[in-house]
Every structure is written in C-alpha cells, then in structure tokens.
Rosetta silent file (secondary structure, phi, psi, omega in degrees, C-alpha in Angstrom):
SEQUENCE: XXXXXXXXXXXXXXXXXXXXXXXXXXXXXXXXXXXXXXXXXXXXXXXXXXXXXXXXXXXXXXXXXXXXXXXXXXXXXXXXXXXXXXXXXXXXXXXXXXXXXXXXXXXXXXXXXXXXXXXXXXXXXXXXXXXXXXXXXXXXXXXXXXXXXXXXXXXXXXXXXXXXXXXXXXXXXXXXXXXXXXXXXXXXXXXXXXXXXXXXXXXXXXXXXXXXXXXXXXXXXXXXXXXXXXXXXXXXXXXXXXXXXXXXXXXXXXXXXXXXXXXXXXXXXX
SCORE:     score description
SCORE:     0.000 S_00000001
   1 L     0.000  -27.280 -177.024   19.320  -49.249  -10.342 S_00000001
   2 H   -62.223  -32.746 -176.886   19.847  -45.659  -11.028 S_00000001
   3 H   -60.756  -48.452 -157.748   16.641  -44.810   -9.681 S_00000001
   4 H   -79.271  -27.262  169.751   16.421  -46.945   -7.290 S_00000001
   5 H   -91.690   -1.457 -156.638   19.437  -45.794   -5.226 S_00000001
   6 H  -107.637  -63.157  179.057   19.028  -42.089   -6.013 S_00000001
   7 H   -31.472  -55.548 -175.167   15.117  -42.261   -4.672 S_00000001
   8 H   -81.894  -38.058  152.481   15.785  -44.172   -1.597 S_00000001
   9 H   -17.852  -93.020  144.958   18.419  -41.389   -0.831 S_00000001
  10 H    11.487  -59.429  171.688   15.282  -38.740   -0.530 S_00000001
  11 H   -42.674  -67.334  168.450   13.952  -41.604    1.880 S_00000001
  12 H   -47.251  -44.275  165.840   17.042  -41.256    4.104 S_00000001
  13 H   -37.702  -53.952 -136.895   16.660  -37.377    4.478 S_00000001
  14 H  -107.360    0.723 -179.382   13.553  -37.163    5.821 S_00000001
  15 L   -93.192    4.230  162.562   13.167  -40.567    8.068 S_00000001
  16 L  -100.743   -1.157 -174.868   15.966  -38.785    9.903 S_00000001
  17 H   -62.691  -67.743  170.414   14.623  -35.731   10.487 S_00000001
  18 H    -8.510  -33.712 -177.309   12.722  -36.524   13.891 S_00000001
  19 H   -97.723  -71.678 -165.632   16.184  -37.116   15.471 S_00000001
  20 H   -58.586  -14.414  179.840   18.339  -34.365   13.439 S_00000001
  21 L   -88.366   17.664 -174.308   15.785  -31.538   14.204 S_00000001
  22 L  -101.363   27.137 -152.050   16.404  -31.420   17.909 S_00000001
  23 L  -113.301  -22.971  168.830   20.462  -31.368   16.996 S_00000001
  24 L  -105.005 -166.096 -161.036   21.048  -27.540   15.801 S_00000001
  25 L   -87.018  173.810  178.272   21.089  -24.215   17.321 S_00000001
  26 L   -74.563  124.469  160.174   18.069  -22.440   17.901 S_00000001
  27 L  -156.249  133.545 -161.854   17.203  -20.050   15.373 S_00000001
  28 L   -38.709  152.090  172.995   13.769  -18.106   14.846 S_00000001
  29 L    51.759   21.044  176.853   11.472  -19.750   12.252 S_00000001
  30 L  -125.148 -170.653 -179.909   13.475  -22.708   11.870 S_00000001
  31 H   -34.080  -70.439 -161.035   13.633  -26.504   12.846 S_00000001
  32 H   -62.115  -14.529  173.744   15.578  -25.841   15.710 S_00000001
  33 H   -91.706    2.313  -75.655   13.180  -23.274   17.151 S_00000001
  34 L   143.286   36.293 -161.413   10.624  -25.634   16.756 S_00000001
  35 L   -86.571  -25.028 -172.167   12.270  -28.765   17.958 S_00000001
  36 L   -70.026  -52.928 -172.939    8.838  -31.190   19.134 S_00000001
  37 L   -66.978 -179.698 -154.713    7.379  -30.709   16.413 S_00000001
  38 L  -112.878  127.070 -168.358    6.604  -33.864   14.729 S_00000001
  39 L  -107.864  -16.449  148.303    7.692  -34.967   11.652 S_00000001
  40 L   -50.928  144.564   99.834    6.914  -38.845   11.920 S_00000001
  41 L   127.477   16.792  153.839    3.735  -39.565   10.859 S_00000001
  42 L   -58.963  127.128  148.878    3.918  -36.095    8.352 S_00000001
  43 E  -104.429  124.921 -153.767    3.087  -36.732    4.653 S_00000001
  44 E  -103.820  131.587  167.900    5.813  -34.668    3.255 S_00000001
  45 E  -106.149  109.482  163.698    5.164  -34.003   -0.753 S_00000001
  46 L   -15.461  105.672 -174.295    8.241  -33.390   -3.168 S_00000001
  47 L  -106.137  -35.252 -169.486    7.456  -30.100   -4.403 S_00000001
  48 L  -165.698  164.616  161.599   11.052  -29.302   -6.360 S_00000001
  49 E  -153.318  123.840  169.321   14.746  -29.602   -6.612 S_00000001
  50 E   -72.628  107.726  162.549   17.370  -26.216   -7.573 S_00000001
  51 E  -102.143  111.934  160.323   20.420  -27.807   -9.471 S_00000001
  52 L    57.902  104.731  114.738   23.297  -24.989  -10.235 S_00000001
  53 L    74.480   -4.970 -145.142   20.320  -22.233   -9.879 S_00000001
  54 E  -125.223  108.065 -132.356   18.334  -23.915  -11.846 S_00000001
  55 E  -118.369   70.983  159.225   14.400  -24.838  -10.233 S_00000001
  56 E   -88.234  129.500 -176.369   12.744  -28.170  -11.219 S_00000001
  57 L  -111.045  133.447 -171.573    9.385  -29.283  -10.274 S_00000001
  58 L   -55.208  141.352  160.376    8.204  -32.822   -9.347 S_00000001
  59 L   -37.387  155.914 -138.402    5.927  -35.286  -10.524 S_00000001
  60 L   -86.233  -34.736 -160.676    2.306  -35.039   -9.352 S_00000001
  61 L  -120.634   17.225  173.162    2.627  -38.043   -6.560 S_00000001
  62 L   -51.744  121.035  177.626    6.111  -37.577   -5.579 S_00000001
  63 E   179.561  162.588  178.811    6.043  -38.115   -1.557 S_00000001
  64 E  -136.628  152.965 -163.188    7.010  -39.272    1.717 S_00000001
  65 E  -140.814  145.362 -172.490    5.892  -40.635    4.826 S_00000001
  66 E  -144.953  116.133 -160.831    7.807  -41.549    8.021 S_00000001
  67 L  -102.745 -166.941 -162.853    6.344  -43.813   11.053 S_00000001
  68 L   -99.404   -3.522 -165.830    8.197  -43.820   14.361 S_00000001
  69 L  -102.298   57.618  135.260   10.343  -46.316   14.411 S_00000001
  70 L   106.679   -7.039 -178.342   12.488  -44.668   11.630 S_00000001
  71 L   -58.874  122.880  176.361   10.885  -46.665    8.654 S_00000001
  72 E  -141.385  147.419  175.923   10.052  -44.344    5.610 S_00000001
  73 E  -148.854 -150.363 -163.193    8.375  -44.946    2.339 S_00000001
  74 E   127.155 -176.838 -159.752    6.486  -43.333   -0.145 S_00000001
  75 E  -136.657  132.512 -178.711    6.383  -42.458   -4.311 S_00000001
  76 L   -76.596  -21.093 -167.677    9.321  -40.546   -6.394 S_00000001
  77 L   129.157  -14.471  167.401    6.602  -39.572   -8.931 S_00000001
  78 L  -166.072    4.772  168.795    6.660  -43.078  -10.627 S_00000001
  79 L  -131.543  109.195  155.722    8.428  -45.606   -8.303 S_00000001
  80 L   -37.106 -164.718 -150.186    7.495  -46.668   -4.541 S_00000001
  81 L   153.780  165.621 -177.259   10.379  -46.957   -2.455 S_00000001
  82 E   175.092  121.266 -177.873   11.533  -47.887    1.523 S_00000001
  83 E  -148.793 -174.147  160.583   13.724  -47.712    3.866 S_00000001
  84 E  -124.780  168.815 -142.752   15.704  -47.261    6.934 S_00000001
  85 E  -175.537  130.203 -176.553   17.804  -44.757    8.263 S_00000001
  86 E  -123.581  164.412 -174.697   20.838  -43.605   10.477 S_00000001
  87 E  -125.064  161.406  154.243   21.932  -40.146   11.408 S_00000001
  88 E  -156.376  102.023  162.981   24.828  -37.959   12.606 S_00000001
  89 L    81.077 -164.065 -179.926   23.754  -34.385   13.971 S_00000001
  90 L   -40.912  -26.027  177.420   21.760  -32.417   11.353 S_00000001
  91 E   -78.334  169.769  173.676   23.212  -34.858    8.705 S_00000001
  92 E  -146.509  152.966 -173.031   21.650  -37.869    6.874 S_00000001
  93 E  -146.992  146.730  170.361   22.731  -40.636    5.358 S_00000001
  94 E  -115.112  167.923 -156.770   20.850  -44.551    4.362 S_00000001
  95 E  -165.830  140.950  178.986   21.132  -47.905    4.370 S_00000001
  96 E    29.621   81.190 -171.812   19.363  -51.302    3.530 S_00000001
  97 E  -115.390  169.054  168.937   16.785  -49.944    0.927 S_00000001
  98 E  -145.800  143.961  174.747   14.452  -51.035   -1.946 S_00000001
  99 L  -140.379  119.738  159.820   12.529  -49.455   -4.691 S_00000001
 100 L   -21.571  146.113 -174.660   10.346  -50.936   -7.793 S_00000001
 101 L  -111.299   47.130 -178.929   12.259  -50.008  -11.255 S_00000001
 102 L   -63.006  133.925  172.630    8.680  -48.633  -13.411 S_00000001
 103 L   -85.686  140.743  175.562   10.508  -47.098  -16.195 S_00000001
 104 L  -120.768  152.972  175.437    9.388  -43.615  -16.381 S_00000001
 105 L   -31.800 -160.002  171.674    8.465  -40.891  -19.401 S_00000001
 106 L   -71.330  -64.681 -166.960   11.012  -37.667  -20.055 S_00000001
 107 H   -64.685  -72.166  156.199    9.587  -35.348  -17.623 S_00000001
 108 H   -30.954  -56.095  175.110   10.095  -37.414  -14.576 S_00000001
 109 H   -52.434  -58.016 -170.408   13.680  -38.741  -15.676 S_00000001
 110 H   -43.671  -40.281 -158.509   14.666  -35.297  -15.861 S_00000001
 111 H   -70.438  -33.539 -142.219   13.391  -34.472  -12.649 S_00000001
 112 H   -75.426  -20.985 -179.091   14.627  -37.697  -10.997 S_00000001
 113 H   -58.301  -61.687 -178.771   18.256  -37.267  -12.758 S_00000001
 114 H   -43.789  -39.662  172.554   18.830  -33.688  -11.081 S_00000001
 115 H   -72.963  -28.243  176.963   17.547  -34.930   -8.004 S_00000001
 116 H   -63.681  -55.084  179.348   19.598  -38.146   -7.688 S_00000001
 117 H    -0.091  -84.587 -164.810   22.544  -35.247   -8.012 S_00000001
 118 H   -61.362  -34.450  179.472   21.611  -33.104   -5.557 S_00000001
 119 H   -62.126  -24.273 -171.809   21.047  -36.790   -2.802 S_00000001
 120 L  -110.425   22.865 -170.833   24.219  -37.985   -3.761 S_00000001
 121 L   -92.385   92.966 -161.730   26.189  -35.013   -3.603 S_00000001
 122 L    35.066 -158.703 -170.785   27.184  -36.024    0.433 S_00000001
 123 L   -69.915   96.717 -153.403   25.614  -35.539    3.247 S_00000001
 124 L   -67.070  126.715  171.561   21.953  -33.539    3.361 S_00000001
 125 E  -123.477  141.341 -152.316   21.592  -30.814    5.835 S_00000001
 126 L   -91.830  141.780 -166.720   17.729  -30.699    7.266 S_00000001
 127 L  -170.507   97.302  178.590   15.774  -27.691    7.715 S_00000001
 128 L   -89.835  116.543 -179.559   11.754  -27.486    9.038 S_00000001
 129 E  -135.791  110.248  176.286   10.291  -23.800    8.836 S_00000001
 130 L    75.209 -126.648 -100.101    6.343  -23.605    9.217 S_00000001
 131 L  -144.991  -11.886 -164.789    4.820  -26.017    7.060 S_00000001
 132 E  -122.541  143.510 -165.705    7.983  -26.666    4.846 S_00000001
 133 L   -96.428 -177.218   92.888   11.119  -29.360    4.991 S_00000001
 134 L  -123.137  126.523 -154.442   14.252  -28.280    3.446 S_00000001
 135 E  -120.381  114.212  167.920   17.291  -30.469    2.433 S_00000001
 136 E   -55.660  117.604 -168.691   20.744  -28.654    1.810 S_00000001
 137 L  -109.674  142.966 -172.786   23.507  -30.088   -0.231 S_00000001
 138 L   -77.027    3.400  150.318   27.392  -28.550    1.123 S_00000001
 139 L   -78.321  -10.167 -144.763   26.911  -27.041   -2.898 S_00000001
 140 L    55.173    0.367 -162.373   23.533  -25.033   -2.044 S_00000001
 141 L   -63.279  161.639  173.529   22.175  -27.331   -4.279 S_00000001
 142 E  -166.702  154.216 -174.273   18.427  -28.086   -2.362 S_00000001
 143 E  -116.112  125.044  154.428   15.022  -30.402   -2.289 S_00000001
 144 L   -44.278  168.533  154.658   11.396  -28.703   -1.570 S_00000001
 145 L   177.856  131.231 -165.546    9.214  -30.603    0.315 S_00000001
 146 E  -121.765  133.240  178.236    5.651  -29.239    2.052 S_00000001
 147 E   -74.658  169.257 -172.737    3.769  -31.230    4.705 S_00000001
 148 E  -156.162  135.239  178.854   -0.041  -32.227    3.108 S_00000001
 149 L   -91.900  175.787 -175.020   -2.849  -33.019    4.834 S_00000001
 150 L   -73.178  136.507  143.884   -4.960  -36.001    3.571 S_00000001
 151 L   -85.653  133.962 -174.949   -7.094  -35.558    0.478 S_00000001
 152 L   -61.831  157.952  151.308  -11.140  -36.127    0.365 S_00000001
 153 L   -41.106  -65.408  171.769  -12.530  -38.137   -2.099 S_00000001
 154 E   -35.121  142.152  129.063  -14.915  -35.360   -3.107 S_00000001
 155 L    95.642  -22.587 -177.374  -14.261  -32.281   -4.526 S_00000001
 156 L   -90.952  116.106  146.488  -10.092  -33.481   -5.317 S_00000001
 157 L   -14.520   60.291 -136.155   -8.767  -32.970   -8.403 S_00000001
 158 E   -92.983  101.175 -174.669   -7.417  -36.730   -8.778 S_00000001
 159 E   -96.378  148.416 -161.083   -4.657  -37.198  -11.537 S_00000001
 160 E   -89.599  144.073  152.015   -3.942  -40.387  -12.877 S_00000001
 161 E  -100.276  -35.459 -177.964   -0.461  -41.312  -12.959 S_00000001
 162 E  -141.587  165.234 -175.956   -0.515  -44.989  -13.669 S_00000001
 163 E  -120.069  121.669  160.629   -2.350  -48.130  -15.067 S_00000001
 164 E   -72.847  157.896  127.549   -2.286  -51.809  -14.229 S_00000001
 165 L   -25.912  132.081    2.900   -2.544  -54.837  -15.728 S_00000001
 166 L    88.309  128.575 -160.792   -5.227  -57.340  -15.824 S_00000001
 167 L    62.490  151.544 -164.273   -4.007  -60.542  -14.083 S_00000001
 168 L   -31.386  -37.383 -175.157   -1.726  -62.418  -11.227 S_00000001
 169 L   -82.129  -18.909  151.860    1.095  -59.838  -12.623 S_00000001
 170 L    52.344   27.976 -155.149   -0.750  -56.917  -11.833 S_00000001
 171 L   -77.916  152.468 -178.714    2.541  -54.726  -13.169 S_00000001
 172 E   -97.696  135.336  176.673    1.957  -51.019  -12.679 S_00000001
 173 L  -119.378  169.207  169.587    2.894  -48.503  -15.929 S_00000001
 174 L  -132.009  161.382  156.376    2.790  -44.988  -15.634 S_00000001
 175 L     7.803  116.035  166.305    0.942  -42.580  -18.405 S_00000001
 176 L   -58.228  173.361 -172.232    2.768  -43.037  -22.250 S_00000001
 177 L   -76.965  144.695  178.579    4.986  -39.603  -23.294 S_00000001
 178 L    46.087   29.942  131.829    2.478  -36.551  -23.855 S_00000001
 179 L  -107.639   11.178 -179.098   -0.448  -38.070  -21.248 S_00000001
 180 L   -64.951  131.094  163.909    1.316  -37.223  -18.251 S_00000001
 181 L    83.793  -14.767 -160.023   -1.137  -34.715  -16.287 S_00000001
 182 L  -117.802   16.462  165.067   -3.851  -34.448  -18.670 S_00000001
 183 L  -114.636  129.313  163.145   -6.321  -37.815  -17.377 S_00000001
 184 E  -162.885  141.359  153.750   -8.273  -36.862  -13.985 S_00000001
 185 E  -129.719 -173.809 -167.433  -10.927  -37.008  -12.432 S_00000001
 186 E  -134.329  132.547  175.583  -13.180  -35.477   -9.911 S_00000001
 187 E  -109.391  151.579  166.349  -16.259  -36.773   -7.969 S_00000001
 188 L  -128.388  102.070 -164.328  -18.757  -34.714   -6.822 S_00000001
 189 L   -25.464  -52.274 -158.643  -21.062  -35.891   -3.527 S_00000001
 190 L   -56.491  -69.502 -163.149  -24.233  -33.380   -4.098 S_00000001
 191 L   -71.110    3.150  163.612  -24.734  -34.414   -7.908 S_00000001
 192 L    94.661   -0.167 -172.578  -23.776  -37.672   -7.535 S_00000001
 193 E   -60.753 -175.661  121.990  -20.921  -37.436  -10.464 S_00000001
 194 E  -161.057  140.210 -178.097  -17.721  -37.803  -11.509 S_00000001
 195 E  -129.324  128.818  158.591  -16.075  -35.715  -14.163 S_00000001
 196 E   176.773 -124.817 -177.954  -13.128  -34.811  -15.978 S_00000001
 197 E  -155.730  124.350  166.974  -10.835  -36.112  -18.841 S_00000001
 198 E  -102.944  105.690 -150.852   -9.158  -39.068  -20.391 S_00000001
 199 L    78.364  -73.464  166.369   -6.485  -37.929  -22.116 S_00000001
 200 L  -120.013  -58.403  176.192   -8.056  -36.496  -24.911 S_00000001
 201 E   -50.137   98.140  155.138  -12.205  -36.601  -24.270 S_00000001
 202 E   -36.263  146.550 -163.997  -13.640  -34.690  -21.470 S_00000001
 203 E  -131.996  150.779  173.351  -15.906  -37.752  -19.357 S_00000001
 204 E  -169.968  126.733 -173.964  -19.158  -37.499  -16.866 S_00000001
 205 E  -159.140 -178.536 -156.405  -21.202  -40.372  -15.851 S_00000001
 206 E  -112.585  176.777 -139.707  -22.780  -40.957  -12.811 S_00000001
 207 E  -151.424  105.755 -163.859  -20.925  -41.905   -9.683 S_00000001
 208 E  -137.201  116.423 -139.066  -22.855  -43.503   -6.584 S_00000001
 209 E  -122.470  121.674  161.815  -19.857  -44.461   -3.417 S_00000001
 210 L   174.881  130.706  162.002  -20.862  -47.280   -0.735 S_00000001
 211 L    69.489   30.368  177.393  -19.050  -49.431    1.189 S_00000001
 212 L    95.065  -20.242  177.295  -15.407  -49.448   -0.518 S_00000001
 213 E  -138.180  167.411 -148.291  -17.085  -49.074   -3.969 S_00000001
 214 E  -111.858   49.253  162.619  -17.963  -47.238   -6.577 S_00000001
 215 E   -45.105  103.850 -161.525  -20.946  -47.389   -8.990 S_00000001
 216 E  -120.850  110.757 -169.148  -20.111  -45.725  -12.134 S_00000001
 217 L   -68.886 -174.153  172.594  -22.667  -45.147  -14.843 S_00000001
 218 L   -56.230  138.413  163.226  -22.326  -45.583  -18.690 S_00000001
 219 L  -108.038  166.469 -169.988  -19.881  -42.597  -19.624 S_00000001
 220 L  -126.102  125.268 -158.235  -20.540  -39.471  -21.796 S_00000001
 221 L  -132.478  156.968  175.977  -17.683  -38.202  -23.429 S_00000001
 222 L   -93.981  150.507 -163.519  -17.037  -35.685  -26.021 S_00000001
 223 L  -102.153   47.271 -175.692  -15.596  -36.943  -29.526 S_00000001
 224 L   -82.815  148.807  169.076  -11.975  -35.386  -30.073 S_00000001
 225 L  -119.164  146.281 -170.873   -9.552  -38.146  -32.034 S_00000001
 226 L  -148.646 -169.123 -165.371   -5.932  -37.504  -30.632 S_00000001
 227 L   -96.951  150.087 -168.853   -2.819  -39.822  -31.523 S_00000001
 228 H   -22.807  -66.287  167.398   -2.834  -43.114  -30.883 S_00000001
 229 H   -23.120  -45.073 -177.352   -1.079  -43.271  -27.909 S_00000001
 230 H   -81.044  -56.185  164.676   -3.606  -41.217  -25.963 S_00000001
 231 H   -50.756  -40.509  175.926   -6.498  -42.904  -27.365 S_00000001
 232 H   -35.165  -64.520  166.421   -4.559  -46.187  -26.207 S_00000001
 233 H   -58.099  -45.256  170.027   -5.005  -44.860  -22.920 S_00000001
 234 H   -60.603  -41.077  178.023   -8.201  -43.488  -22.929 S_00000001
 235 H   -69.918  -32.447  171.396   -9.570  -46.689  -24.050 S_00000001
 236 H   -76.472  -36.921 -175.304   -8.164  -48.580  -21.280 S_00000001
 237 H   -75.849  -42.129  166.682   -9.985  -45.594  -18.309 S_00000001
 238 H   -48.646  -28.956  170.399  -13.309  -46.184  -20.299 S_00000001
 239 H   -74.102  -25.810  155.064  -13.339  -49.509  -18.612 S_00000001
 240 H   -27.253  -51.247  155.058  -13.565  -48.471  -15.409 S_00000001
 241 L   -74.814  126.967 -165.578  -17.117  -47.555  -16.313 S_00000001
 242 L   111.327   63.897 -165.918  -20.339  -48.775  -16.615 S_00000001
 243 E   164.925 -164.838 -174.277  -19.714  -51.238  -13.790 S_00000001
 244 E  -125.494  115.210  178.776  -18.257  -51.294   -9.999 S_00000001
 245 E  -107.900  111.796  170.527  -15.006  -50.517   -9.032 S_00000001
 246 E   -61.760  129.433  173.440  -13.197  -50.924   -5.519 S_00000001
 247 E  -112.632  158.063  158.556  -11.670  -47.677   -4.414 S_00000001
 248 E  -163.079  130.102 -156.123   -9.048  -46.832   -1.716 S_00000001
 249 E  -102.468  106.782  177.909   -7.677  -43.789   -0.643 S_00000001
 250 L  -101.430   69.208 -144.747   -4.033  -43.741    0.762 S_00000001
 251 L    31.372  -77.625 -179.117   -3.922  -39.950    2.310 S_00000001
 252 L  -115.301   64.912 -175.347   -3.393  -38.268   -1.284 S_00000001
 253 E  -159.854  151.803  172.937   -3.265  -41.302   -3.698 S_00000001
 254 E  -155.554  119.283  174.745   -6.148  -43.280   -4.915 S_00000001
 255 E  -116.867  146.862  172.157   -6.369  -46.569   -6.860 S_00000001
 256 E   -94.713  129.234  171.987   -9.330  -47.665   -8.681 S_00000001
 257 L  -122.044  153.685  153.615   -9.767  -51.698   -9.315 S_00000001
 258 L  -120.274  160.177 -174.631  -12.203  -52.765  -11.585 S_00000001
 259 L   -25.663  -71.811 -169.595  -13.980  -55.900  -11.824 S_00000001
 260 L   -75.929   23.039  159.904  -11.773  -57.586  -14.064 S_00000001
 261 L   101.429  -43.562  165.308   -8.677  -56.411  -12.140 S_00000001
 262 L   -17.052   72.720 -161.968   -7.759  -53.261  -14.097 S_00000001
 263 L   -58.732  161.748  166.530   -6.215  -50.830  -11.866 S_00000001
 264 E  -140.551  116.409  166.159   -5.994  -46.928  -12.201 S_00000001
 265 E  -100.470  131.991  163.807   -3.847  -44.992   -9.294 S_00000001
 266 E  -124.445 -179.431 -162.052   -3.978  -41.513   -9.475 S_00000001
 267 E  -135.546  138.450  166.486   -2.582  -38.545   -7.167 S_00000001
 268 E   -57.730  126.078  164.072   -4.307  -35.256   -5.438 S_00000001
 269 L   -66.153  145.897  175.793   -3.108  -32.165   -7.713 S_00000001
 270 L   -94.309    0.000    0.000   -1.390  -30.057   -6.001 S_00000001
C-alpha cells in the first residue's frame, strides 16, 4: 500500500502538467515561457529525487506517460501504476488510482521511500525547461524527470528488470538482490546477433527478427560460477534461447515471451 499510494502520487504531478503549465508567469527558459508545448503524449523518465540535499537516482524503467484526456500511467522502477488527475494553478494533487504491489530489492525501496516523501510532502509545484520536467516540494525537496524519445530495437542497450512466470498467473518478479542492472542485452541488425550478459556469463547467439518474433540461436556463453541466486536467474534467460520468442516494444520497454510463456521485460539504459 505504501508503494502504491506514494507512486501514483508521481502520476498526479505530471498528468497535470498540460493544464498547470499555461497557469504561471512568464519567465525565460521555463514552462511558462513555453506554454504550448506539449506534454501529453511525452514519455517523461524518472531520472532522480534530492531529499534534505541529498541526490538519489532511479531505477532503470522508472517512467511516465500522459494521453489527453488526463489519464497517466507508466513504471516506478518495479511497479506499473494509473491514474487520474485534478489541478489548482501550478499545483497538483490525485485521486482514484491503482498500482500492482511487486515487492522490490533494496535499491529501489530506498529510492521509492525518499520519493514517496518528497510526493507526499503537499502540494508539487511544476516546472518544464528544454527537455526537462521539474516537481518542487514547498521544502525544496524535488523529482528529475527528462522527456525520451522511443528506443530502437537495434543497437539499445536493453536491461532486464523483471521475469515472469510460466502459466495462467503470469506474476511478474523483478531481478533477486545483487542482479539488478547487470542482465542485458543488445541486438545487432548487420550481424544478425544479440549479445550481452546474464547475470554472471557474458551470452551471443544468433538473432534473426520477423514479423513480431524473434529467432534466437543456441547460446554461447562464457563459464564464470557466481552465487546461487544469479545463476538462478541466469538459468531461467537461457531459456529464451534456442527457440522463438514474441517481442514487443512499448517506446523504451521490451518484453520477451517465450514459447512456453516465460516472460523477460527489460528497459532502454539510460
């Protein structure tokens, strides 16, 4: 619950912006000079949040998205999220939200505890300059946030954050403590690849894309032993290969299905 109401805060900021940036005074290089542009239909990515002075940076798929009729959704860094959203002037405030409860590692709670802070410390004042959101706590307290363009299949850095399940329950996990960040991969169009590392092994097999899917050779991995955990994981990402996997690309998110239902969503590095 903690999560879930702290998250959907974040949600509330920014599905109000579209209204609150036409609402302050003009001043060079900010929102207000700069009132048209558009911030619906903007994938805005979490980049940080300053607590007391103090600079934390977000999980790899932490983001948001906002359509026009005020509807916003998007990923904290290990929970989805949605909502709706009323305004008054530059401020923002929400109302009749939901979010998934995926329990997450260390590094994420920490981020997400500092951050519920800074959402629930009142009312969030809004602030667009170039390319960048920023949301103001009546403390100075404050949340990053960068528009992102879509990521390519090709050529992107992908990292996984989480693993599915096998079957009708299809429950999402994210990464055990000490694999966060270190399984990704990367395909590459000329040679026909995909490369990188699960967990512990660097991986490379071959990688042939048509039609929604994926043809993924046998993979060839190098032969590091790491602790259990990590192998745990790695051993589940090995299945993905040697077979066909449906892909789909959600601007900078990507999940991998495999035959037998095994999912793997990962996130464009940043």
């Amino acid at each position: 619950m903690y999560r879930k109401k702290q998250s959907i805060t974040l949600t509330a900021a920014l599905a109000l912006l579209p209204l609150a940036v036409a609402c302050g005074s003009e001043q060079a290089g900010s929102t207000t000079a700069d009132a048209r542009r558009p911030v619906t239909g903007v994938h805005w990515t979490v980049d940080s949040v300053t607590v007391d002075g103090t600079k934390h940076d977000a999980p790899a798929d932490a983001h948001v998205t906002i359509d026009d009729s005020g509807k916003a959704e998007g990923n904290y860094g290990c929970n989805h999220f949605s909502a709706q959203a009323s305004f008054d002037g530059d401020r923002v405030r929400l109302g009749d939200a939901t979010a998934t409860e995926m329990a997450c590692e260390e590094k994420p709670m920490t981020f997400e505890k500092n951050l519920a802070r800074t959402l629930a410390d009142g009312p969030l004042k809004t602030e667009v300059t170039g390319e960048r959101l920023t949301l103001t706590t009546d403390a100075g307290d404050t949340v990053q946030l960068t528009q992102e363009e879509p990521a390519p299949l090709y050529g992107t850095k992908w990292t996984v954050t989480t693993l599915g399940k096998g079957g009708p329950d299809g429950a999402a996990e994210p990464l055990p403590q000490g694999a966060e960040g270190k399984a990704h991969l990367t395909f590459d169009k000329d040679a026909g690849t995909v490369s990188g590392r699960l967990t512990c092994n660097k991986v490379t097999a071959e990688a042939t894309v048509r039609d929604g899917r994926i043809t993924l050779g046998p993979a060839s991995t190098t032969r590091m032993m790491c602790e259990a955990s990590l192998m745990a994981t790695e051993k589940r990402l090995l299945r993905l290969f040697d077979g066909t996997v449906t892909f789909r690309l959600d601007h900078r998110s990507l999940t991998l299905t495999s035959e037998n239902g095994e999912t793997v969503t990962a996130a464009a590095a940043k």
